[in-house]
Chimera marker file (.cmm) of the C-alpha trace (Angstrom):
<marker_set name="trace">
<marker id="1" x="12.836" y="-8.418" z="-7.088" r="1" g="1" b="0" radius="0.5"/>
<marker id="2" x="10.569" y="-5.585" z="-6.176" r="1" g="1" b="0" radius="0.5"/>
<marker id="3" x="11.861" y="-2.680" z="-4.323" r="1" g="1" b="0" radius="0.5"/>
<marker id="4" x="10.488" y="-2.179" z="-0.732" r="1" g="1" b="0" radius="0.5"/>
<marker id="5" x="9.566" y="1.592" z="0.618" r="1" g="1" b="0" radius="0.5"/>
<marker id="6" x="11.075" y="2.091" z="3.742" r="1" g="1" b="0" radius="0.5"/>
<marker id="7" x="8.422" y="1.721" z="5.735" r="1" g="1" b="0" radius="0.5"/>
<marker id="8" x="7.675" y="-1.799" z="4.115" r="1" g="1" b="0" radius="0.5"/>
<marker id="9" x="10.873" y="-2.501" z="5.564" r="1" g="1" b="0" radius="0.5"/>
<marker id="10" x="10.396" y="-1.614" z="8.506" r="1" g="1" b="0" radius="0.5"/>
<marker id="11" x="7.449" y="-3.666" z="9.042" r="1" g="1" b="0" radius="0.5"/>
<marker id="12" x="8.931" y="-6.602" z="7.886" r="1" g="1" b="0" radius="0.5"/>
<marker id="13" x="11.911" y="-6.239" z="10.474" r="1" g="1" b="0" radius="0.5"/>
<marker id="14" x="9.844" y="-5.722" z="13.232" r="1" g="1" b="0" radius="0.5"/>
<marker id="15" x="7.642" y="-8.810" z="12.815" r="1" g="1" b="0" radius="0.5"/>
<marker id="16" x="10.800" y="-10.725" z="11.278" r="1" g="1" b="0" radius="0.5"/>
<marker id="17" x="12.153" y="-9.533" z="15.024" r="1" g="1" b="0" radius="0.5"/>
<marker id="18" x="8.710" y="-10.361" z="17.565" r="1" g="1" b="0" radius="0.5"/>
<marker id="19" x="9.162" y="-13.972" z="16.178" r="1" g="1" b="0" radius="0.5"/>
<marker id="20" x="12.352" y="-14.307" z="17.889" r="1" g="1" b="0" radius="0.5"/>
<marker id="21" x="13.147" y="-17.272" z="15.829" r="1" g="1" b="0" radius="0.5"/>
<marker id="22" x="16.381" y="-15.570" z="13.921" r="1" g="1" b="0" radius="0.5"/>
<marker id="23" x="17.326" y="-17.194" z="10.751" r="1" g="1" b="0" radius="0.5"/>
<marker id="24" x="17.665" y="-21.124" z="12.273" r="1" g="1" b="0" radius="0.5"/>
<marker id="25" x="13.601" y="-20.489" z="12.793" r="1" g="1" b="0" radius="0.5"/>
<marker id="26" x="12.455" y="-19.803" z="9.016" r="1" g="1" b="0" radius="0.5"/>
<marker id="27" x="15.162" y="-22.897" z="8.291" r="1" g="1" b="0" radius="0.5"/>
<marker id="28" x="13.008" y="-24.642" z="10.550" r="1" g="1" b="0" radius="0.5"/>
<marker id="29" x="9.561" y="-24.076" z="9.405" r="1" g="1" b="0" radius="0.5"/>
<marker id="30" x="10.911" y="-24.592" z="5.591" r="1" g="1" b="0" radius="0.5"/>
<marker id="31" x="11.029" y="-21.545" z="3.801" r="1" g="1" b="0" radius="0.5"/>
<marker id="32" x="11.162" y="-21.947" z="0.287" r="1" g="1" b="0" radius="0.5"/>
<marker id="33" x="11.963" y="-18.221" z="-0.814" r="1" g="1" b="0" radius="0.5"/>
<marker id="34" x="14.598" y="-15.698" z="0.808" r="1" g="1" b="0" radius="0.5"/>
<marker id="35" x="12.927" y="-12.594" z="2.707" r="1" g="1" b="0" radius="0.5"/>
<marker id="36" x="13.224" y="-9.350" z="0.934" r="1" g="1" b="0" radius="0.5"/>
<marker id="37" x="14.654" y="-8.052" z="4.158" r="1" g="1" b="0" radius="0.5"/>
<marker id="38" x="18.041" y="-10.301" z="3.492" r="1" g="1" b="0" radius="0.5"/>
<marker id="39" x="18.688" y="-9.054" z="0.175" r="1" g="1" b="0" radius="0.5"/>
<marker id="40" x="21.626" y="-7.262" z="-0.583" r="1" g="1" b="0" radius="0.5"/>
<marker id="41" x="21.610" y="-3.888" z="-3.140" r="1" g="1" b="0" radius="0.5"/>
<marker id="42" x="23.149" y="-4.826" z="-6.029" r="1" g="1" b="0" radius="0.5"/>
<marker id="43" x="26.224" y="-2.395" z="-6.685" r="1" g="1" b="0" radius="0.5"/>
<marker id="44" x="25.486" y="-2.329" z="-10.623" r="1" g="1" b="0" radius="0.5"/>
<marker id="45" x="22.140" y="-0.869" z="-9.531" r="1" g="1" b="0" radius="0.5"/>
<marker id="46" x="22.434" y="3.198" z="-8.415" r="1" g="1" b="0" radius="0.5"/>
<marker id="47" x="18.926" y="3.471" z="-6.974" r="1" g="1" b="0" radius="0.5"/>
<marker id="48" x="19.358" y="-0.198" z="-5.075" r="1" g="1" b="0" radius="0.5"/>
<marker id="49" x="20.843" y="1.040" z="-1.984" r="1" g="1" b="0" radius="0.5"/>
<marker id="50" x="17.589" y="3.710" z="-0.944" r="1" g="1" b="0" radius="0.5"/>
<marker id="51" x="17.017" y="1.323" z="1.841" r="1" g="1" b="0" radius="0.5"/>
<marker id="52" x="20.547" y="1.615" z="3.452" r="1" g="1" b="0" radius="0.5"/>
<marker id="53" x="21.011" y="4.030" z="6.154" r="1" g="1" b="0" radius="0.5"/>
<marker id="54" x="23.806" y="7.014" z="5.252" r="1" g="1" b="0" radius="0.5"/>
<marker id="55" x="27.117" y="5.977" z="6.511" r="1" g="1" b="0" radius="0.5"/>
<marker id="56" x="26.437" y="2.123" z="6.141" r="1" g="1" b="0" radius="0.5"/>
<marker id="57" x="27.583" y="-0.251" z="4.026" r="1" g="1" b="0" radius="0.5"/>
<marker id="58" x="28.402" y="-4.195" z="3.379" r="1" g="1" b="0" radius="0.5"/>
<marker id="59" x="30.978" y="-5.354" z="1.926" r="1" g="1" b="0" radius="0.5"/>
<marker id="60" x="30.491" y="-7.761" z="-1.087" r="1" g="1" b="0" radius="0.5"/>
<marker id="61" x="32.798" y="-11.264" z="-1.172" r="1" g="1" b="0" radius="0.5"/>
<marker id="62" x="32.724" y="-13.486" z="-3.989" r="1" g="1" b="0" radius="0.5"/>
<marker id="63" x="32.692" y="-16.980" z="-2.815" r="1" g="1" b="0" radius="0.5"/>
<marker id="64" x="33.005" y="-18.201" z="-6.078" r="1" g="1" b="0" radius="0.5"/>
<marker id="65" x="35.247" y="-21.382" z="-6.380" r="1" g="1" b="0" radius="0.5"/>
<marker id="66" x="36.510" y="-21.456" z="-2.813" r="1" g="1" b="0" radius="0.5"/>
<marker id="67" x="35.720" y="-25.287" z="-2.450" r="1" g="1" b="0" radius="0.5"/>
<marker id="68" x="37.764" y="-25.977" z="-5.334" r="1" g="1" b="0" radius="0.5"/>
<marker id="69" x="40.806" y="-23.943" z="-4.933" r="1" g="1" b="0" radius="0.5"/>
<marker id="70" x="42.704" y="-23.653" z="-2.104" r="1" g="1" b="0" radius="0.5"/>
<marker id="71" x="44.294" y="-19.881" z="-2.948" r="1" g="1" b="0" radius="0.5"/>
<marker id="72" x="40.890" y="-18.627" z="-3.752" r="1" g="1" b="0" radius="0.5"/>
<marker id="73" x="39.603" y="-19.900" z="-0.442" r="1" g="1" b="0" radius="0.5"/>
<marker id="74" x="42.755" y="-18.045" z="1.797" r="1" g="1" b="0" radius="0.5"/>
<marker id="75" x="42.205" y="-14.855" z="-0.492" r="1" g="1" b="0" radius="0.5"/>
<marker id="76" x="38.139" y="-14.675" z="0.584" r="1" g="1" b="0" radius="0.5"/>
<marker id="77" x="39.219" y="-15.744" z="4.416" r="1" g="1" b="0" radius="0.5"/>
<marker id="78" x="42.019" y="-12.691" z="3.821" r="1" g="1" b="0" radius="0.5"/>
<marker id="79" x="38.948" y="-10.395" z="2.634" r="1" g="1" b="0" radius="0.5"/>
<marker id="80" x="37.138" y="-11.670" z="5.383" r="1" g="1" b="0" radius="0.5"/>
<marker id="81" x="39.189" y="-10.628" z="8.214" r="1" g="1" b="0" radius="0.5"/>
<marker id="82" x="40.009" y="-6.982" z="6.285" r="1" g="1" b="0" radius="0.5"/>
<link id1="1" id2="2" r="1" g="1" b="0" radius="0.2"/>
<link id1="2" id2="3" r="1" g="1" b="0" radius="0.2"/>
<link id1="3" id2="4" r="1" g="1" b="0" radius="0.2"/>
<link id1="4" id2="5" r="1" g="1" b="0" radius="0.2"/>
<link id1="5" id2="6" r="1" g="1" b="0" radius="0.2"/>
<link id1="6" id2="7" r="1" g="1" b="0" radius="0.2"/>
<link id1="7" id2="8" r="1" g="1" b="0" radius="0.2"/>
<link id1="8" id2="9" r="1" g="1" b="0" radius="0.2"/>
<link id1="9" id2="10" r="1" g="1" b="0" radius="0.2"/>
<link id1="10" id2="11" r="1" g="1" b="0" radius="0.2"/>
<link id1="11" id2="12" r="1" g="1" b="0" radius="0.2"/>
<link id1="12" id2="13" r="1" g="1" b="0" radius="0.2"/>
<link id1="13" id2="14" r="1" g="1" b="0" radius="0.2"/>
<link id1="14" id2="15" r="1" g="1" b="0" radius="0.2"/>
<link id1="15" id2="16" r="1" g="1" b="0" radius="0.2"/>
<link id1="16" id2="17" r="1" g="1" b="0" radius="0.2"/>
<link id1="17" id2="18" r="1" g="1" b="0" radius="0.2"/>
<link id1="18" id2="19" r="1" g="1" b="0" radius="0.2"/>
<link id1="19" id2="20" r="1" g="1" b="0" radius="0.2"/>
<link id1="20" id2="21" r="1" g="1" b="0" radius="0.2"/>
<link id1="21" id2="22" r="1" g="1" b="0" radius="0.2"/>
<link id1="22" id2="23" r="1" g="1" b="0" radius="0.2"/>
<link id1="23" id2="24" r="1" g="1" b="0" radius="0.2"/>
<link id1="24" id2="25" r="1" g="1" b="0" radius="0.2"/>
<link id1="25" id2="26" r="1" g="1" b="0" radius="0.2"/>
<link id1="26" id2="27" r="1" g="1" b="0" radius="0.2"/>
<link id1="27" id2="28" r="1" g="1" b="0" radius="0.2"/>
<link id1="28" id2="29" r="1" g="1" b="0" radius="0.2"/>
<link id1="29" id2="30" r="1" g="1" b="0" radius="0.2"/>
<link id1="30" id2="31" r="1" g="1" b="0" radius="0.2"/>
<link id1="31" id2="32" r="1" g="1" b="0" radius="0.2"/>
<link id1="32" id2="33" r="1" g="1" b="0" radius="0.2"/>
<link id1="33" id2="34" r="1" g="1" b="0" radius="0.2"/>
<link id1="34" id2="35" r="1" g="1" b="0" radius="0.2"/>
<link id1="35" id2="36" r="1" g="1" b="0" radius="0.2"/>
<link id1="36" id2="37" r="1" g="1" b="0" radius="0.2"/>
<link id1="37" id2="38" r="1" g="1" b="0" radius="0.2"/>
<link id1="38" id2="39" r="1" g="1" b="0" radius="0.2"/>
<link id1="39" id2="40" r="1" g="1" b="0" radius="0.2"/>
<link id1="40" id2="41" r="1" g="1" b="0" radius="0.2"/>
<link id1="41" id2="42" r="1" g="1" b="0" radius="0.2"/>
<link id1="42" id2="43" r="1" g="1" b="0" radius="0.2"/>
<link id1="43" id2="44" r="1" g="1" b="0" radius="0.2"/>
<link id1="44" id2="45" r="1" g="1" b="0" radius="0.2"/>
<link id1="45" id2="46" r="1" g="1" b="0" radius="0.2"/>
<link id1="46" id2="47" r="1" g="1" b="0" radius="0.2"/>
<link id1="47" id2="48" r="1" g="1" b="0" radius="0.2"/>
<link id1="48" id2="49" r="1" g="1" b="0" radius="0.2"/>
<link id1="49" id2="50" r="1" g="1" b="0" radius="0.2"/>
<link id1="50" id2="51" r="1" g="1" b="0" radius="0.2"/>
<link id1="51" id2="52" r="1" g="1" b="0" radius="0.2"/>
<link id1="52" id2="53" r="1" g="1" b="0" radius="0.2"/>
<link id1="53" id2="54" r="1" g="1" b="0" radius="0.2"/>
<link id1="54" id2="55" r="1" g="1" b="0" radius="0.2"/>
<link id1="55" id2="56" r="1" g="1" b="0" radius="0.2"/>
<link id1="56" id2="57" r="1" g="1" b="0" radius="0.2"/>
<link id1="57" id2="58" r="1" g="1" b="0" radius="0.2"/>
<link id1="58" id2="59" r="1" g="1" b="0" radius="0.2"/>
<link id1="59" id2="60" r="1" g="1" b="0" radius="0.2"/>
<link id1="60" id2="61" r="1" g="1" b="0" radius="0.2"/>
<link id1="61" id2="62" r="1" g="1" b="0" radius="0.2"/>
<link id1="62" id2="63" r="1" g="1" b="0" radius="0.2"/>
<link id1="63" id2="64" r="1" g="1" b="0" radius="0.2"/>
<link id1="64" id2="65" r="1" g="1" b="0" radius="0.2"/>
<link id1="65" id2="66" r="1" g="1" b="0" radius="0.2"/>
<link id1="66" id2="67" r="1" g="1" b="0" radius="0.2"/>
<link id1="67" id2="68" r="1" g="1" b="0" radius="0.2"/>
<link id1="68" id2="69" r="1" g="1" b="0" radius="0.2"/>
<link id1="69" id2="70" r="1" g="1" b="0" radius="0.2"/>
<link id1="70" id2="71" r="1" g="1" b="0" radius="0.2"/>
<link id1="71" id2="72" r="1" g="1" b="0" radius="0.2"/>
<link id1="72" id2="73" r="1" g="1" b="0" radius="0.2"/>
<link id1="73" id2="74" r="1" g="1" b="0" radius="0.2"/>
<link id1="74" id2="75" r="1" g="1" b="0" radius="0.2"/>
<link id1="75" id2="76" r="1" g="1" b="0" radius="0.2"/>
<link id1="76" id2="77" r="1" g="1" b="0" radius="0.2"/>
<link id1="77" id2="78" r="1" g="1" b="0" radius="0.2"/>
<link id1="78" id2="79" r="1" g="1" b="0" radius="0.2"/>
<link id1="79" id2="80" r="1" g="1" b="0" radius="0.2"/>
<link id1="80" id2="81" r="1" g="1" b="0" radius="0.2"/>
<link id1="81" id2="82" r="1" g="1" b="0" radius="0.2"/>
</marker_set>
């Protein structure tokens, strides 16, 4: 994944945000790749997060094996809700 300048994503939010199609809208037209502009930093990467504004963060929830066991699943809704 290539790192986008600020200003590249800028420009990609705004016209992301004229279409006013939201996420249902690229479902709907077929997408086949994920928008740099959704993308997450990765926390094992320092220089990942030069895109977030100061003071903002997400918080990361593994989803991993919540189909398949129930106290996994209430643990991520727990995180969830936190």
């Amino acid at each position: 994944m290539l790192s986008l300048s600020l200003i590249d994503l800028y420009i990609l939010l705004i016209a992301f945000d004229e279409t006013k199609s939201g996420v249902k809208g690229l479902v709907d037209v077929g997408i086949t790749e994920v928008s740099q502009i959704f993308y997450i930093p990765s926390p094992e990467n320092p220089n990942s997060d030069q895109n977030s504004p100061p003071g903002h963060s997400l918080p990361i929830i593994n989803l991993e094996g919540i189909k398949e066991d129930l106290i996994q699943r209430k643990w991520c809704f727990h995180d969830i809700r936190a």
